[in-house]
C-alpha positions, 0 to 999 in steps of 0.5 A: 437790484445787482450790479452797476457800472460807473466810471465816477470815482466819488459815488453820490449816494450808495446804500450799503458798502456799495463800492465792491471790486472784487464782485462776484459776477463774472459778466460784471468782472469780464466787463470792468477788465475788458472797459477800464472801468475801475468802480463797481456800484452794486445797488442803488443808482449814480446819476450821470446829467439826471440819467440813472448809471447802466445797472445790472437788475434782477430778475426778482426787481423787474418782475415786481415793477411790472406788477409780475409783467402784467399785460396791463403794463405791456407799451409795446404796439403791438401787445403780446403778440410782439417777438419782444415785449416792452412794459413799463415798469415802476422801482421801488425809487419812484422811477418808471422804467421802460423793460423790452424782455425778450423770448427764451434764449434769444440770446443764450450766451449771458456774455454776450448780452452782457456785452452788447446792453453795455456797449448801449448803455455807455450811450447817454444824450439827451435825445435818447431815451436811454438805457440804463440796465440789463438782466441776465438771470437763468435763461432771461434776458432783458433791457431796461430803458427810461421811461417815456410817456407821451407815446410814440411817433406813430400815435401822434401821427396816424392815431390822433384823436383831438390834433395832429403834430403841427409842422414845428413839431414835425421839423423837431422829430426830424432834427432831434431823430438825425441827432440822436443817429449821429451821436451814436454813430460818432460814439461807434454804433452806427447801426440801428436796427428797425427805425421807424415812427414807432422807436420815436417816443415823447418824454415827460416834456413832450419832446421827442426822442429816439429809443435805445433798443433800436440799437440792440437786435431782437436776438442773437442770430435774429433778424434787424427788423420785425415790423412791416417789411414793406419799409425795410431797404431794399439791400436788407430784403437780399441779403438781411445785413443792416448797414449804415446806409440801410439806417439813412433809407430808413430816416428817410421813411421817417422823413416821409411819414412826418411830411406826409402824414401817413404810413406809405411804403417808400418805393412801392407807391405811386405818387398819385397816392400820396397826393390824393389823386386817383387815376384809372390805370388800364390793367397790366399783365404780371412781370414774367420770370426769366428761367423756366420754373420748377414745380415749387415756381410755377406754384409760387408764381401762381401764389398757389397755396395749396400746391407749395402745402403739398410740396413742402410735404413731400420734401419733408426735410431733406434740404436740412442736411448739413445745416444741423451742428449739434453736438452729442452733449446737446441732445438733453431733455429739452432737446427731446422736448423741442423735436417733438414739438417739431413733430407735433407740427409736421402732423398738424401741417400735414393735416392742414391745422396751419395755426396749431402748426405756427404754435408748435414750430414757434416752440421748436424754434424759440428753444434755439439750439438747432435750426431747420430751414425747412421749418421756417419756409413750413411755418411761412406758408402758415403765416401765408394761410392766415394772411400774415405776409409780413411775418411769412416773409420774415420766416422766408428769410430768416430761412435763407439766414440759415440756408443762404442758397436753398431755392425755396427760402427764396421762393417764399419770399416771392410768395409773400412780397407778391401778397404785399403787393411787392410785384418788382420784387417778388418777381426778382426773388422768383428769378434768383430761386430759378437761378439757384436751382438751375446751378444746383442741377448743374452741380448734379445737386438735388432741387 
């Protein structure tokens, strides 16, 4: 392991000259500084109220505690597929660890990963599963958590096999969840980014606890929220900021699914289907756009595939103009390497070959070091393609992030909440894109 913070000055139990200030990790030392922490523990553990103190690991010791980060020890519900893996871990101490290791370079500044795991890690309450170390080691960067094993929220509610939660445990989640959120928010977190059944873990006495990395995002620049977007509050699916108030939308879809029992979008649902009641409803024709539309609206107000492929072709990546902010000194080999996976996918997107196109933008946009809203509305589409609306919307937006006036972010979005069955909002996303082009038209700009 390497270093740990503490503020207790009488160390319980630190194997070999333990007690260094002047460490030689500059994260460490910029931390202690800037904190007013005086003690530096390096190796081993202090207990705080049974919870290990906020350690630095190394890359080598989470390694070997995840079996070299086996599949077999992957938690996450989502597996291998996730943007940010979670495994459980076992230390040489006996203890087992929850370990959330992140994609290359999401967060390329040790700094600053440094920086936020710790301000997490300074957070200790009961109902937290709480953080209690980081990893900066080359370009890895990873959180280590307490380990829960009973299983998350969403299991326990929508996956049981013998019983489902009796309402006594349901009330519990619901108090202890609302605990959790108010003592980070009086600790200075108030922000929790995607808060759902699934961040709800049980712990060795079965009592439910909220996860702490919902209180870091997935990456330095990245989105909030990664699992269904069906769930997110309606402001994030604007303007892509969590706020306080988007985390008390997001309780209250807790609160639905525990006194529900099932998995429902908060907004976008009857209430007839939540109650089980079924009803013949006459068919109604779709909301119509406000403004007359471009070729890229009719096509996505037809959900016309086919014709947004062919557009996106022809517009090649002209609409990136001046979102690049490279420097001379960052064009290296791995640079040269990143633009040609980018090629590789413009091929294998000009050919139609959408999955082959999702694996070589992936490997363009996970280098980090330029970004293209084209290739987040190319990789959209192919996301589209294989019916992934979820992760086709995520793309649209991460779009609009980079380019927060470029129509067609917007119009990808409109796409894919229409394929969620998002009719209200994809129409509104419709609008606003048409919005956009009309004022760059105005501006003599090019649409």
């Amino acid at each position: 392991m390497g270093c740990c913070l503490s503020t207790e000055k009488n160390p319980e139990k630190l194997p070999n000259n333990t007690n260094n200030h002047n460490n030689s990790n500059p994260v460490v030392n910029h931390l202690q500084q800037t904190s007013g922490i005086d003690t530096v523990v390096v190796g081993g553990f202090v207990s705080s109220g049974g919870v290990p103190a906020f350690a630095e690991f190394s890359f080598a010791d989470l390694k070997a505690a995840t079996n070299n980060f086996s599949s077999e020890f992957i938690v996450s519900e989502s597996g291998e597929k996730a943007p940010n893996v979670v495994y459980k871990g076992h230390l040489k101490n006996q203890q087992w660890i929850a370990v959330k290791k992140f994609t290359k370079l999401a967060w390329p500044d040790p700094k600053q990963f440094a920086e936020e795991a710790w301000g997490v890690g300074k957070l200790r309450h009961q109902r937290l599963a709480n953080l209690i170390g980081y990893c900066c080691d080359g370009d890895e960067r990873l959180l280590v958590a307490e380990f829960m094993p009973n299983d998350t929220l969403c299991k326990h509610l929508f996956h049981w096999e013998k019983q489902t939660l009796e309402w006594a445990m349901r009330l519990r989640v619901a108090l202890n969840v609302a605990e959790a959120l108010d003592y980070c928010s009086s600790e200075g977190r108030p922000l929790y980014h995607d808060l759902n059944a699934y961040r709800v873990l049980f712990d060795e006495n079965g009592d439910p606890r909220l996860s702490c990395f919902g209180l870091m995002k997935n990456s330095r620049d990245g989105k909030s929220y990664s699992t269904n977007l069906a769930y997110t509050p309606p402001e994030y699916l604007r303007n892509g900021k969590v706020t306080p108030e988007s985390v008390i939308y997001s309780f209250g879809t807790i609160l639905l699914d525990l006194l529900s029992g099932k998995h429902i979008p908060p907004s976008h649902v009857a209430s007839l289907v939540m109650l089980g009641i079924s009803k013949q409803e006459e068919a109604q024709a779709p909301a119509t756009p406000q403004r007359p539309l471009s070729p890229m609206g009719e096509a996505c107000s037809r959900m016309d595939l086919t014709a947004i492929h062919q557009i996106l072709v022809m517009t090649h990546y002209r609409d990136d103009e001046g979102t690049d902010e490279l420097s001379f000194q960052e064009w290296t080999q791995r640079m040269r390497d990143m633009l040609e996976a980018r090629k590789r996918g413009d091929y294998a997107f000009k050919d139609k070959d959408f999955k082959t196109a999702i694996d070589c933008y992936s490997q363009f946009i996970e280098v980090g070091n330029m970004v293209s809203p084209t290739v987040y509305a190319r990789r959209s589409l192919c996301y589209l393609m294989n019916d992934q609306a979820d992760t086709a919307l995520r793309d649209a937006m991460q779009a609009q992030c980079v380019h927060p006036d470029w129509p067609t972010a917007f119009y990808m979005q409109s796409v894919a909440l229409a394929k969620l069955d998002m009719q209200k909002d994809a129409v509104d996303m419709l609008n606003e894109a048409a919005g956009l082009e009309e004022k760059r038209q105005q501006k003599g700009g090019r649409s």
